[in-house]
C-alpha positions as CSV (number, residue, x, y, z in Angstrom):
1,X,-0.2,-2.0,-21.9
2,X,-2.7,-0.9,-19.4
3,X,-6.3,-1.8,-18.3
4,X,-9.4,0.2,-19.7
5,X,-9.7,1.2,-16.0
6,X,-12.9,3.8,-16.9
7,X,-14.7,0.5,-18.6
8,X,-13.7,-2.9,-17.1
9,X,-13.2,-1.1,-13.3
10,X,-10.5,-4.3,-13.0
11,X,-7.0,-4.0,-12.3
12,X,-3.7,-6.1,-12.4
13,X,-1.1,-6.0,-9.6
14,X,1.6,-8.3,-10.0
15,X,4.3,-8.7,-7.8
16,X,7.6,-10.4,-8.8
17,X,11.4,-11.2,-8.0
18,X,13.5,-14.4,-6.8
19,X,12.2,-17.1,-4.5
20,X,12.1,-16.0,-0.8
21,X,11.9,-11.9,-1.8
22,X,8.7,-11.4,0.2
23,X,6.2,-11.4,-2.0
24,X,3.9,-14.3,-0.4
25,X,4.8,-12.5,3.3
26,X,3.1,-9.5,1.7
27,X,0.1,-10.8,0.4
28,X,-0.5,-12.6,3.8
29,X,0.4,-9.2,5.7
30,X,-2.1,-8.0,3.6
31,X,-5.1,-10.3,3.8
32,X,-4.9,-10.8,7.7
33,X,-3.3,-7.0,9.0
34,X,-2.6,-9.0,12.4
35,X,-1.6,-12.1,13.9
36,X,0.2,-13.6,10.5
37,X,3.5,-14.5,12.0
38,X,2.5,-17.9,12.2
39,X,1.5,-18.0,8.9
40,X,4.6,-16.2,7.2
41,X,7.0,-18.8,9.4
42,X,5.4,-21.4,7.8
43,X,4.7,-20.7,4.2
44,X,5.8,-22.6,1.1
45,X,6.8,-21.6,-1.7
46,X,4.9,-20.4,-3.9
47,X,3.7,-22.2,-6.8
48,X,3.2,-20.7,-10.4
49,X,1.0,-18.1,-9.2
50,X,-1.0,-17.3,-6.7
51,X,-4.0,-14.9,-6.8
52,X,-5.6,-13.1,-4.8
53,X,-8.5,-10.7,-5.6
54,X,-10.1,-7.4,-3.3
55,X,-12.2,-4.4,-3.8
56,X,-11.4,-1.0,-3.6
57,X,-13.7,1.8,-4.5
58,X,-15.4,0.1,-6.8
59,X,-12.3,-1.0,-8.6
60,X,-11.5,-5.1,-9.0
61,X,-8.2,-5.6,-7.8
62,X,-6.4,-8.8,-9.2
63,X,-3.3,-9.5,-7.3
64,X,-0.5,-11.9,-8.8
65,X,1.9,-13.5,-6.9
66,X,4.1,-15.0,-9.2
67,X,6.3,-17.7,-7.2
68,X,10.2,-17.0,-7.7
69,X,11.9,-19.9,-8.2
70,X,14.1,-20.1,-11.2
71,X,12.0,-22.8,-12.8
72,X,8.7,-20.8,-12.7
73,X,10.8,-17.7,-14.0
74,X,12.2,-19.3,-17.3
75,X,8.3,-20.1,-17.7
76,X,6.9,-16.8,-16.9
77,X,9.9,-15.6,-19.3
78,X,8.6,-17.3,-22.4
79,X,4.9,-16.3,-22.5
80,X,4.4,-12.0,-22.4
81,X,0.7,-13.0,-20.9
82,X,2.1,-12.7,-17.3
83,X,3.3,-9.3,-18.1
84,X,0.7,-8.1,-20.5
85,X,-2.2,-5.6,-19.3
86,X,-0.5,-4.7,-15.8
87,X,-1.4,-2.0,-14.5
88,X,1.0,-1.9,-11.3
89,X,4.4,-3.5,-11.6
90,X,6.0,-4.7,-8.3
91,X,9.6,-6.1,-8.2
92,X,10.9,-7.4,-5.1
93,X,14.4,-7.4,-3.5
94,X,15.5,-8.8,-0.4
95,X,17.6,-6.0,0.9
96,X,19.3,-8.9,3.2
97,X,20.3,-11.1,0.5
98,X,23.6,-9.3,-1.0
99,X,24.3,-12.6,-2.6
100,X,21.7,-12.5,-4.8
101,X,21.4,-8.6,-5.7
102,X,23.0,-9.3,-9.3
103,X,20.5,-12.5,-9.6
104,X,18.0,-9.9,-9.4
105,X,19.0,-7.0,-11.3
106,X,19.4,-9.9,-14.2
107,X,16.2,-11.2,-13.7
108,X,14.6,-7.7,-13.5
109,X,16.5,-7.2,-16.9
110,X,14.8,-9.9,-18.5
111,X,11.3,-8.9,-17.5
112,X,11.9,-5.6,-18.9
113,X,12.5,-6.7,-22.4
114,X,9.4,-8.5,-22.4
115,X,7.9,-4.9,-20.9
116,X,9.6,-3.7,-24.4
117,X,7.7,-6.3,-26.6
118,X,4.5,-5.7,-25.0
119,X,4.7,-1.9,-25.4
120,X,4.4,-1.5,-21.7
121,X,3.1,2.4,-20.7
122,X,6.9,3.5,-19.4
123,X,5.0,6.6,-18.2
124,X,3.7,4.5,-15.8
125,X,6.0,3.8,-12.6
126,X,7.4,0.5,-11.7
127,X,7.6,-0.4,-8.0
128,X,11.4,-1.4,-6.8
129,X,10.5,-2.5,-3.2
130,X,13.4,-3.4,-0.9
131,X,12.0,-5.7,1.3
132,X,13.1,-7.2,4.7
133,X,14.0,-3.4,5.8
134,X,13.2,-4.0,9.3
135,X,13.7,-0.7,11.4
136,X,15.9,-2.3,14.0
137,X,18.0,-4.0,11.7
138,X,18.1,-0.9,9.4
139,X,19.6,1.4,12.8
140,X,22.2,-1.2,14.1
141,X,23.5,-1.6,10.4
142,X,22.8,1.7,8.7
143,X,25.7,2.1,7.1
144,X,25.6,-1.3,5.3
145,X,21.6,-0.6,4.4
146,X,22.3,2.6,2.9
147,X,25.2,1.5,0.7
148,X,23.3,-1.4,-0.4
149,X,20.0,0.5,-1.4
150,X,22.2,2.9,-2.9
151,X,24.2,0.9,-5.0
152,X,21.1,-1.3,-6.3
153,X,19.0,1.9,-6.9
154,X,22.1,3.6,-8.8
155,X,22.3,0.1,-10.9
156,X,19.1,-0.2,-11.7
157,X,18.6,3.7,-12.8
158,X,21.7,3.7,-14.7
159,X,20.8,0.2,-16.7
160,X,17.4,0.9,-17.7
161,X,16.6,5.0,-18.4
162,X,14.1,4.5,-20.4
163,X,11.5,3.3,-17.1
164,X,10.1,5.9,-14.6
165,X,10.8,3.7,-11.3
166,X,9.5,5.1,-7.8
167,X,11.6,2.8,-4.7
168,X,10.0,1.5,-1.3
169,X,11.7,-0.1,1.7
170,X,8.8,-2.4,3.4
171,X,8.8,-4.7,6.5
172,X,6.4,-7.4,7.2
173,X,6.6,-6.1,11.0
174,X,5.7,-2.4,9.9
175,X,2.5,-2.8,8.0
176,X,2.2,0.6,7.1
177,X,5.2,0.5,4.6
178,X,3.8,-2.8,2.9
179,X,-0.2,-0.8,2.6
180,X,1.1,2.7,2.1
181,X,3.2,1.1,-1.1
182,X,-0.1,-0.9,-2.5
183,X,-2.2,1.9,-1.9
184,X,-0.1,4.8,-3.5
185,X,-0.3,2.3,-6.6
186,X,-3.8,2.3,-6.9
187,X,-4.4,6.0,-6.4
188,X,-2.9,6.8,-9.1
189,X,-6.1,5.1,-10.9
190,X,-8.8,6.9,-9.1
191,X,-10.9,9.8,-10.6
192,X,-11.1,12.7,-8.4
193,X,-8.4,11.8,-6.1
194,X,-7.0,15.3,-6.4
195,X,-10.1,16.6,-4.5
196,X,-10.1,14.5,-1.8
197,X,-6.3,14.7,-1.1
198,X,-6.9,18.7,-1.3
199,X,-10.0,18.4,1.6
200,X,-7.8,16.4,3.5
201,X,-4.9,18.6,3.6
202,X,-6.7,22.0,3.9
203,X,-8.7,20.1,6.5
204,X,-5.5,18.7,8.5
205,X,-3.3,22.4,8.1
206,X,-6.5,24.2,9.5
207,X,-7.4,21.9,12.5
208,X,-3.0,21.9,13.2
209,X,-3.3,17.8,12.7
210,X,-0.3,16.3,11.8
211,X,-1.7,13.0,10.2
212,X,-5.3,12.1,8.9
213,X,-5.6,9.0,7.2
214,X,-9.0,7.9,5.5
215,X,-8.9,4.2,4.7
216,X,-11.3,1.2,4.0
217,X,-12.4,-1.6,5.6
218,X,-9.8,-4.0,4.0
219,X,-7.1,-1.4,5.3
220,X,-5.8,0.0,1.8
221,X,-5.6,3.3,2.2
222,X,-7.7,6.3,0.1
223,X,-6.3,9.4,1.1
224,X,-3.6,10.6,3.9
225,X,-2.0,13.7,4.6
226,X,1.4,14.4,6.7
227,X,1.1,18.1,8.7
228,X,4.0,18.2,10.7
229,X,6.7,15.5,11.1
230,X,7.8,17.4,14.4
231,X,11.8,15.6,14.1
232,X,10.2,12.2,15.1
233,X,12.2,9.1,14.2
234,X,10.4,8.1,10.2
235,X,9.4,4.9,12.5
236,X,7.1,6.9,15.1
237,X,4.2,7.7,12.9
238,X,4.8,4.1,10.9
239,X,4.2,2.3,14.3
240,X,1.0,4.3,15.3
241,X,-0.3,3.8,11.6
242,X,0.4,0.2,12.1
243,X,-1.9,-0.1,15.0
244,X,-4.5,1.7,13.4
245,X,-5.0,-0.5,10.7
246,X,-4.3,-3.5,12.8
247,X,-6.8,-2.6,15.2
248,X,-9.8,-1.6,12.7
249,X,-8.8,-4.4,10.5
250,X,-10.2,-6.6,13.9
251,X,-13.1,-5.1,14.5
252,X,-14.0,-5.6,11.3
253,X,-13.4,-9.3,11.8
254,X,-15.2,-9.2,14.8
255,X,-18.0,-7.5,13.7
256,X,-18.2,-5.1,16.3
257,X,-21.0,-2.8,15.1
258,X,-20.7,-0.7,18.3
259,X,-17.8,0.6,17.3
260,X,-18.2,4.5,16.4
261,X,-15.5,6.8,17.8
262,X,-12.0,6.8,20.2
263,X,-9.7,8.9,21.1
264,X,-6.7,7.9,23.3
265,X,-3.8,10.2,24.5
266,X,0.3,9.1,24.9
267,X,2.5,11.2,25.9
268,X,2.3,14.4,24.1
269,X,0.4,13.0,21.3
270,X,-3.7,12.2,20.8
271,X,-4.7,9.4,18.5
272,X,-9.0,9.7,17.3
273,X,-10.6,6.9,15.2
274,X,-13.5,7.1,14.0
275,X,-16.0,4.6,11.6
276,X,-18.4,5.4,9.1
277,X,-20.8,4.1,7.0
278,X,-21.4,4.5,3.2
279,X,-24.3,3.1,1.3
280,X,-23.9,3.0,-2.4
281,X,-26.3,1.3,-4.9
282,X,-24.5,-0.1,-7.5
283,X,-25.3,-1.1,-11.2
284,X,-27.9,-3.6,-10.5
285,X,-29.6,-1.2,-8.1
286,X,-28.8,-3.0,-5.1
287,X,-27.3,-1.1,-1.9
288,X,-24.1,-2.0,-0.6
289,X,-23.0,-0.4,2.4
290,X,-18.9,0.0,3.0
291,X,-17.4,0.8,6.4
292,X,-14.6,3.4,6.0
293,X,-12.1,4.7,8.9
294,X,-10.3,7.6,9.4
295,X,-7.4,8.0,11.8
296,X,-5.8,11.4,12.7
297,X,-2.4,12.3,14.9
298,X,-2.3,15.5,17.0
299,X,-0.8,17.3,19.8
300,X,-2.5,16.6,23.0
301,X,-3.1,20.4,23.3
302,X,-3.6,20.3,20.4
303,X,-6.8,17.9,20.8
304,X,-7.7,19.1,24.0
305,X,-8.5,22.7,22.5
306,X,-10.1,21.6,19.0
307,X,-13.0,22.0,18.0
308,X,-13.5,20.3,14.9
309,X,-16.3,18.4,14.4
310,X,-16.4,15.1,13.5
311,X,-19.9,14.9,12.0
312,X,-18.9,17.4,9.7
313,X,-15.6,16.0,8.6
314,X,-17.5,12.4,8.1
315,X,-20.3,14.4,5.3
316,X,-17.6,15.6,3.7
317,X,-15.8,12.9,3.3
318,X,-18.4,10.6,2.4
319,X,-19.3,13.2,-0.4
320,X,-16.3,12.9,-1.8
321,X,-16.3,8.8,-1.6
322,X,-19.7,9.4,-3.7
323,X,-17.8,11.0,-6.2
324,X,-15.0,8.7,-6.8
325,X,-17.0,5.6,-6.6
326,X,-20.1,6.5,-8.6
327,X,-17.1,8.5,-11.4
């Protein structure tokens, strides 16, 4: 039960769980990267299924939001085509909602059964994502967050051994956890991924980085490596992250071709950004060209007394982009 990824290049994300989980919040997070509170307040829910479709590396992603409420999930329940041919799994549970954890577990249950029928690849991870796990909340009431992710994770292991699950917490107001979550899913698709996550880390421990972070211009991201975590709170490098992506994600709204390079220093830290440009020519011999960003996190000393060079860094990574899209 997966895609012919090498053949069709298309692939099937669907996310799932009860009504008011997330899943819509996520796709909108997504789509816009900034100024989508509005539109999250007022949502609706979700209907059958919504779709929603990208590109990445020359892969077709298909997104399915399948709406939670209990109506549409006897429906989904009797027909394995919803489930058939996914090839990433994503179950939603509102980590707030304690209520409704055993709701969810059953309903997970369910679609599990129907994973049976359909011979689903169990080598291939399903995504538990506990959503709502907003870092101020999570602080003031660790104790109750912990026991409840916990408990659910302990349940869900226990009850069904035969799946390989991997567990997320993700916030709407910390984008990085929603796009590091999609991404890691897809990566696990790419051809020659090893090679590029081996650049970036030999790259980042010789140049004493301790993030680099090679995205696209929809904001999923290709490649990152962590250096040094330097006892910072897990939310510190999340939040910067967050404003990367943001902020690239609007000037690629804005179309602001000017855009090349920055670097900006806070505190003891330096943030650089930097754009490039890839052309490709694709099967019909016409040349697309894809904006790319990378983002890297350093000491300010650190920066100050570098001497990496950024033209460099950009051919090699746009050699190894060459590879993995044209595999």
């Amino acid at each position: 039960m997966s895609s012919d990824l090498a053949s069709s290049k298309d692939m099937k994300i669907v996310l799932s769980g009860l009504d008011n989980a997330g899943k819509t919040s996520m796709m909108v997070v997504m789509k816009k990267m900034y100024q989508f509170l509005e539109d999250v307040s007022n949502l609706e829910p979700t209907i059958r299924i919504d779709y929603y479709q990208r590109e990445f590396l020359g892969f077709n992603i298909n997104f399915w939001d399948m709406g939670g409420q209990e109506k549409y999930r006897e429906r989904y329940l009797k027909r394995d085509i919803y489930f058939d041919n996914i090839d990433t799994f994503i179950y939603l549970i509102d980590i707030k909602d304690e209520e409704r954890f055993d709701e969810s577990i059953e309903y997970l249950e369910k679609i599990l059964k129907i994973f049976e029928e359909v011979q689903y690849n169990k080598e291939n991870p399903i995504y538990i994502c506990f959503s709502k796990m907003d870092y101020d909340q999570a602080f003031t009431e660790k104790p109750e967050y912990i026991k409840n992710l916990a408990v659910i994770r302990k349940d869900i292991l226990e009850k069904f051994s035969d799946f390989n699950f991997e567990f997320f917490t993700t916030s709407i107001f910390n984008i990085y956890s929603i796009i590091k979550m999609i991404s890691g899913g897809l990566r696990k698709f790419i051809p020659e991924y090893e090679a590029l996550m081996q650049f970036l880390m030999e790259y980042s421990e010789k140049n004493n980085f301790d993030q680099i972070l090679l995205y696209d211009d929809t904001g999923l991201i290709i490649g990152e490596y962590s250096n040094s975590l330097k006892e910072r709170k897990p939310q510190f490098y999340d939040d910067i992250i967050s404003e990367h992506l943001e902020y690239h994600k609007r000037i690629e709204d804005e179309e602001n071709k000017r855009f090349r390079y920055t670097r900006k220093t806070d505190d003891d830290m330096m943030d650089v950004n930097l754009r490039f440009t890839l052309p490709i020519v694709n099967e019909d011999e016409m040349e697309i060209r894809n904006n790319y960003y990378v983002s890297i996190i350093m000491d300010k000393d650190v920066g100050h007394k570098s001497e990496w060079n950024r033209l460099e860094l950009v051919k090699n990574l746009k050699q190894k982009l060459k590879d993995i899209i044209t595999q």
